[in-house]
C-alpha positions in Angstrom: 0.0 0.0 0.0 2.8 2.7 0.5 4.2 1.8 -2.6 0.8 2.9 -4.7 -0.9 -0.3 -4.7 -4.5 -0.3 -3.4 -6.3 -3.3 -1.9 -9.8 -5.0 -2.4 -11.9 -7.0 -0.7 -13.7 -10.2 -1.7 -16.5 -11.7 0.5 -17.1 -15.3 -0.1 -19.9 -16.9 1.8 -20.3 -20.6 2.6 -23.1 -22.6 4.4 -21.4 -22.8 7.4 -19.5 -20.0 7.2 -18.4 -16.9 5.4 -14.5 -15.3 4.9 -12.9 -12.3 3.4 -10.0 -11.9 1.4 -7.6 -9.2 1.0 -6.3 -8.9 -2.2 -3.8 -6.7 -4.2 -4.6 -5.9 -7.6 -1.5 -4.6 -9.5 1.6 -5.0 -10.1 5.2 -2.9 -9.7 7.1 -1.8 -12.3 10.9 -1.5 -11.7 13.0 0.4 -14.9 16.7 1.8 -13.7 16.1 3.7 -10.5 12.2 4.4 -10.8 9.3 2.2 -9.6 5.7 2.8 -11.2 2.5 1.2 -9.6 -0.3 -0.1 -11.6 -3.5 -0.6 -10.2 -5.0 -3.1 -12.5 -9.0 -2.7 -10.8 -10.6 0.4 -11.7 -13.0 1.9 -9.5 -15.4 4.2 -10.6 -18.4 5.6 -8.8 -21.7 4.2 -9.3 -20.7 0.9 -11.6 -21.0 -2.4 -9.7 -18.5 -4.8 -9.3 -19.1 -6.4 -12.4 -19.0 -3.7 -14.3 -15.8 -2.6 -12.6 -14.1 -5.8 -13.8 -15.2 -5.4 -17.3 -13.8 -2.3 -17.5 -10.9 -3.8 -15.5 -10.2 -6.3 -18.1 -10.8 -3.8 -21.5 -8.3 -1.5 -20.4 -5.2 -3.8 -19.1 -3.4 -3.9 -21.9 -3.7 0.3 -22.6 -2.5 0.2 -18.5 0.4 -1.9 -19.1 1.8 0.1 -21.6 0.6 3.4 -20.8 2.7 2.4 -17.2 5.9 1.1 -19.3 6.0 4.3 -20.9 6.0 6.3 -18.3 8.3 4.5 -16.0 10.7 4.4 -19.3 10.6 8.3 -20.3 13.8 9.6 -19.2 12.9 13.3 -20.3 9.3 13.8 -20.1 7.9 16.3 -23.1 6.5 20.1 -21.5 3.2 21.3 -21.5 2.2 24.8 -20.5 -0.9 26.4 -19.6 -1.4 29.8 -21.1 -1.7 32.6 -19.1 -2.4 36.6 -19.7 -6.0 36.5 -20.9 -8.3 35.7 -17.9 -7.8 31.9 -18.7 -9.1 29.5 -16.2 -7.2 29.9 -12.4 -4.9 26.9 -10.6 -8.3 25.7 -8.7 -10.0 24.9 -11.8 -7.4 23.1 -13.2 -6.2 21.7 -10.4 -7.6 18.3 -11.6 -6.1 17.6 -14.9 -2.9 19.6 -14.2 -2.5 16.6 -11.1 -3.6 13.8 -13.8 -0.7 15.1 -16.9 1.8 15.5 -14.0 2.0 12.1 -14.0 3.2 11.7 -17.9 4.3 15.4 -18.1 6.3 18.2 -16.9 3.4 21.0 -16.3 3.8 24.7 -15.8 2.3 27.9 -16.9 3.7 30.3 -19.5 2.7 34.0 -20.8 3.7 34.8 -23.9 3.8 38.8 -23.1 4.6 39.4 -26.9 8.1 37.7 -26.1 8.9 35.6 -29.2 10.5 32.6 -27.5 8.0 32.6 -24.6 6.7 29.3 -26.0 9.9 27.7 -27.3 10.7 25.1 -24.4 7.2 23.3 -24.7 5.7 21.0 -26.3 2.2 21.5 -26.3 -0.2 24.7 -25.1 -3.0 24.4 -23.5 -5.5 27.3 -23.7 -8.1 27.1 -21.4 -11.3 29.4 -21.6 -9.7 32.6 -22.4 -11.9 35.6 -21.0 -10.5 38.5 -23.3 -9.0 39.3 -26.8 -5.7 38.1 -27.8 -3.1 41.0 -29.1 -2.3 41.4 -33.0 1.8 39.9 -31.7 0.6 37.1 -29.4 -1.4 35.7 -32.5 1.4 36.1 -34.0 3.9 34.3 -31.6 1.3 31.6 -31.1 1.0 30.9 -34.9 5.1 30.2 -35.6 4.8 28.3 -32.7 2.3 26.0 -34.7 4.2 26.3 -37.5 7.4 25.4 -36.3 5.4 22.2 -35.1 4.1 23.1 -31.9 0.8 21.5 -30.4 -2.5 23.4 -28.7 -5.2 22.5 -27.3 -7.8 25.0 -27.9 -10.6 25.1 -24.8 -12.6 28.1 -25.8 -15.6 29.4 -24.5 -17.1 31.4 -26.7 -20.4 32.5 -25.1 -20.9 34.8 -22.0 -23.4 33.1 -19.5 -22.9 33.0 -16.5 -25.3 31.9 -13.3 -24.6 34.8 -11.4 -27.2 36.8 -13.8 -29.6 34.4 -12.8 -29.3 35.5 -8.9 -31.5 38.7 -9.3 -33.9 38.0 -12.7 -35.3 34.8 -14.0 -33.7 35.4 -17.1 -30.4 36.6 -19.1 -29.3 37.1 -22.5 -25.6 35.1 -23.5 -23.7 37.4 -25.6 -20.3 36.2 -27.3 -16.8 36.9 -26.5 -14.2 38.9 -28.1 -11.7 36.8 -28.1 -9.7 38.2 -31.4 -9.4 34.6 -32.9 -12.0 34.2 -35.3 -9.2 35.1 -38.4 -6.7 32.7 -36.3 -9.1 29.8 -36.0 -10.5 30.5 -39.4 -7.3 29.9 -41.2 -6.9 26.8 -39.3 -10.1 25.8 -40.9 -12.0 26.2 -37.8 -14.6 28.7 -36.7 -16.4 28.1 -33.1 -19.8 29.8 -33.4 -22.1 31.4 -30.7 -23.8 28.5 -29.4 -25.0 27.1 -26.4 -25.0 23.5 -25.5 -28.4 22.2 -23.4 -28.3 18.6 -22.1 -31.1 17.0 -21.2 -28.9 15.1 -18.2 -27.8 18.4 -16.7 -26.3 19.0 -13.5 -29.0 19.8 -10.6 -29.0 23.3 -8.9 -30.6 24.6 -6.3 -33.6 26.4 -7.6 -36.5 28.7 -4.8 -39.8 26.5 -5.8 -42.2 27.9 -3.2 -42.7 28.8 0.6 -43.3 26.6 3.8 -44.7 28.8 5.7 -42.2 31.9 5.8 -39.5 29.6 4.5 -38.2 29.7 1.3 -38.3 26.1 -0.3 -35.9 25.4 -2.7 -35.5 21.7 -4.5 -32.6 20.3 -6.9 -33.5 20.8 -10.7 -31.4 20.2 -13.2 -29.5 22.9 -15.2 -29.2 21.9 -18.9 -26.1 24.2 -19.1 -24.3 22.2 -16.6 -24.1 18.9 -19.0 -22.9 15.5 -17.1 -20.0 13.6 -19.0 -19.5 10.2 -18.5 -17.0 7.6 -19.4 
């Protein structure tokens, strides 16, 4: 267990009596001077046990690899998270940042119309950007790409936020200037002013009536707030 490995139970039940087992699930990887442990049972919330296996079993080969190669990269490649134009804060991508560290060496960069800001990475990501990009970041951001440079484009393109739903029942979502419609659109992409509604949206708290003088409020779902699964 303090070398990574989590452990399982399995309940077996008999006529006359009933036993658990312990039970380790993974193996260790040894390369050099580095140790990797693979957890070979997946949990994930709400499958059963059953499904847990299948899912178990699907994905060991991709897990033995996936652990080879990391155990086996000597200089991991770079990945920065953009910075300078309101893009999403450390708390909000805490999760994913935690997740690449495994496989990557993350950091934040700003490009501040310096042109080798971007030159020691690998890949960019650019996530929800809240105002417009400058004529020489394009710039520096497009011989980046060109000189072979990945990014990962997570852009945002509509303004609606839940706060304008705290004093009106309704709002109006306007788009963002953003000053990379020409960028994108050379690329061969354009992202257009759309919202997204899913039917199996996220519950919020919503007022629904009174109890007496008591406001009553129940969970309704909030189509804006789609729920991705596996």
């Amino acid at each position: 267990s303090n070398r990574g490995l989590q452990p399982t139970n399995i309940s077996e039940s008999e006529s006359d009596r009933s036993s658990q087992r312990i039970l380790f699930p993974g193996a260790i990887l040894n390369y050099r001077a580095n140790e990797q442990a693979l957890q070979l049972l997946k949990d994930r919330l709400g499958s059963s046990s059953e499904e847990m296996l299948n899912n178990s079993i699907q994905g060991l080969e991709y897990e033995l690899i996936n652990a080879i190669k990391k155990i086996t990269t000597l200089e991991p490649k770079k990945i920065g998270f953009l910075k300078g134009h309101n893009e999403l804060d450390r708390t909000l991508v805490a999760d994913v940042v935690q997740t690449l560290n495994l496989s990557y060496k993350v950091s934040t960069v700003t490009i501040n119309q310096k042109l080798d800001a971007l030159n020691n990475f690998d890949c960019l990501v650019i996530a929800k950007p809240d105002s417009a990009f400058n004529e020489k970041d394009k710039f520096i951001l497009d011989q980046y790409i060109m000189r072979g440079g990945k990014v990962l484009w997570l852009i945002d393109n509509m303004i609606a936020d839940m706060d304008s739903l705290a004093k009106q029942n309704q709002f109006v979502a306007v788009g963002k200037e953003l000053n990379l419609d020409d960028m994108l659109f050379r690329y061969g992409a354009r992202i257009n002013t759309n919202l997204v509604l899913d039917l199996q949206g996220a519950p919020i708290p919503m007022l629904t009536g009174y109890v007496g003088n008591k406001p009553k409020t129940s969970l309704l779902p909030w189509f804006y707030f789609p729920l991705v699964t596996p």
